[in-house]
C-alpha positions as CSV (number, residue, x, y, z in Angstrom):
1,X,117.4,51.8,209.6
2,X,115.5,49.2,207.7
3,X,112.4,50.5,209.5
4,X,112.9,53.8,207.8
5,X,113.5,52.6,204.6
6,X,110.4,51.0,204.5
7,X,108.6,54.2,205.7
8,X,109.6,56.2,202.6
9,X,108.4,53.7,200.0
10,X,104.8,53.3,202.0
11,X,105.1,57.3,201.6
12,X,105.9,57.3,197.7
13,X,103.1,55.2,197.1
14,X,100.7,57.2,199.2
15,X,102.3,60.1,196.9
16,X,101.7,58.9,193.6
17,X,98.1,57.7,194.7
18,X,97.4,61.5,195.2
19,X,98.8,62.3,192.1
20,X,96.8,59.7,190.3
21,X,93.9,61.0,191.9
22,X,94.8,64.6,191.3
23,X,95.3,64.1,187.8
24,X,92.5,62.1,187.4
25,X,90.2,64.5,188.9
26,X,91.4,67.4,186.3
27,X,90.6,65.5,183.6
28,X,87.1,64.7,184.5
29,X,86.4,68.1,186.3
30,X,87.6,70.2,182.9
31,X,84.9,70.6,180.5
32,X,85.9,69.3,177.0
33,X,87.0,71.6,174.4
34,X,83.4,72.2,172.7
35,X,83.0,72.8,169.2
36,X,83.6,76.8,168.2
37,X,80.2,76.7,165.9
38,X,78.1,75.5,168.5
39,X,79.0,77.8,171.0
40,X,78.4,80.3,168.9
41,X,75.1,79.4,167.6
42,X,74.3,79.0,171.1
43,X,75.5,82.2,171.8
44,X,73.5,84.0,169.1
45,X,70.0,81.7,169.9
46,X,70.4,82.9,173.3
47,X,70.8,86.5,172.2
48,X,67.9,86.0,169.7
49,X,65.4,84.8,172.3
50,X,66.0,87.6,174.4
51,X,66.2,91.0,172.3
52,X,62.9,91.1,170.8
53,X,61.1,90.5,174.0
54,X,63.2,92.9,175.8
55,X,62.2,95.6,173.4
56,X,58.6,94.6,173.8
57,X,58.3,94.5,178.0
58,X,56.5,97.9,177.5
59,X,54.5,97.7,173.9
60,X,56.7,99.3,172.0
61,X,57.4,97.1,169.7
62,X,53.8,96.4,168.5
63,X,53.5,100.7,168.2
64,X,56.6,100.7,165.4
65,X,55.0,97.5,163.3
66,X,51.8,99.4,163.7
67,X,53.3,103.0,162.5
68,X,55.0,101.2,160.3
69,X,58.7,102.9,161.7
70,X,61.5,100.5,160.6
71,X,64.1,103.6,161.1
72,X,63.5,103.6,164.4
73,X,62.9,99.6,164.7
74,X,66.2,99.5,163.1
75,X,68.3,101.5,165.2
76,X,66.8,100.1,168.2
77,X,67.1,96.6,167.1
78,X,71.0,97.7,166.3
79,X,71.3,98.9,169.6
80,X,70.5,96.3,171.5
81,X,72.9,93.6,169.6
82,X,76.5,93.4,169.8
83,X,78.4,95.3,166.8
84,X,79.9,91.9,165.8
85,X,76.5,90.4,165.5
86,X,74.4,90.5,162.0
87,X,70.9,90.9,161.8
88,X,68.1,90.8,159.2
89,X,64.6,90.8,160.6
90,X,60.6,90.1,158.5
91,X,57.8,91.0,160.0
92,X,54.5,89.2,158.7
93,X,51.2,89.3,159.6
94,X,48.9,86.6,161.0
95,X,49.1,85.1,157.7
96,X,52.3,85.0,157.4
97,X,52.5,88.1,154.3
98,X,55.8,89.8,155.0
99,X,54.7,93.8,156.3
100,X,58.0,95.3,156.1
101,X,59.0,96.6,152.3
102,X,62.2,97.9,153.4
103,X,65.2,95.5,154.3
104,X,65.7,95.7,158.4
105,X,69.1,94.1,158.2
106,X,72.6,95.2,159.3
107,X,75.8,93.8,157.6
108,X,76.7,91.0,156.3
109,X,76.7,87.8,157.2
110,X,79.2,85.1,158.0
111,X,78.7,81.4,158.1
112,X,75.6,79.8,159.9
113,X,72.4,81.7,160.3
114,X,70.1,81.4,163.3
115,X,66.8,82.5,163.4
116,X,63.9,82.5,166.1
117,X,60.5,83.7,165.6
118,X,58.7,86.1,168.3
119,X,54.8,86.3,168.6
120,X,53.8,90.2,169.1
121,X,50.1,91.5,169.8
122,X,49.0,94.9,168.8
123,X,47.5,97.0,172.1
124,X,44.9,98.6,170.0
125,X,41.4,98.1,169.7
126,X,41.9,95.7,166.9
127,X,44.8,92.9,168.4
128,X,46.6,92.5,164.9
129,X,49.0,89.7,165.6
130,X,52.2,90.1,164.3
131,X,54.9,87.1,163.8
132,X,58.8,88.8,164.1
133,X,61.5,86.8,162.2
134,X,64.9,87.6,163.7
135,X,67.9,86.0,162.0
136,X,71.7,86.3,163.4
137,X,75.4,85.3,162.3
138,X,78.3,86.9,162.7
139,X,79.3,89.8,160.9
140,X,81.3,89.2,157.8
């Protein structure tokens, strides 16, 4: 009987060791509760560095600065972000003069701004350099 006894509290230690070990591996292997604001800047640097490239892949882009079609840039642009997302984009030339005269924006924004700044080359016979100022937040 003794020998039994002695069995059962070897095998509640052995338990709570796997508990221990249990608990202690949930608490390293869950990720920390980040903060909400940068995630979300994150979120909308990641979306910035990828929309205005995407819309360039076939020249495109370089055509409407050149034809000077901000409707069209605009909608495209709108498009290709998320409804929740607000936009407001400058395009300037090599010298950094602002080209577009009408505002290329949609909504209004809510807390922190991000902006990222894309490179475009004209196709043409002259290679005008254009620098494409993108700027995100949340919509307000």
């Amino acid at each position: 009987m003794k020998h039994t006894n002695r069995n059962r509290g070897q095998i509640r230690i052995i338990e709570a060791f796997f508990a221990s070990v249990l608990m202690l591996s949930a608490i390293a292997l869950i990720p920390s509760q980040t903060n909400v604001g940068t995630s979300n800047d994150q979120f909308l640097y990641s979306i910035a560095r990828n929309v205005l490239p995407t819309l360039d892949n076939d020249g495109s882009l370089s055509k409407l600065i050149e034809t000077q079609n901000w409707t069209t840039l605009t909608t495209q642009i709108s498009l290709a972000l998320p409804s929740s997302v607000w936009f407001n984009l400058t395009i300037f030339d090599e010298n950094m003069n602002p080209i577009n005269q009408p505002l290329i924006s949609r909504g209004t924004p809510n807390g922190r701004i991000v902006a990222t700044d894309y490179v475009c080359v004209a196709q043409g016979g002259d290679f005008s350099i254009y620098i494409i100022r993108l700027q995100l937040s949340t919509v307000g």
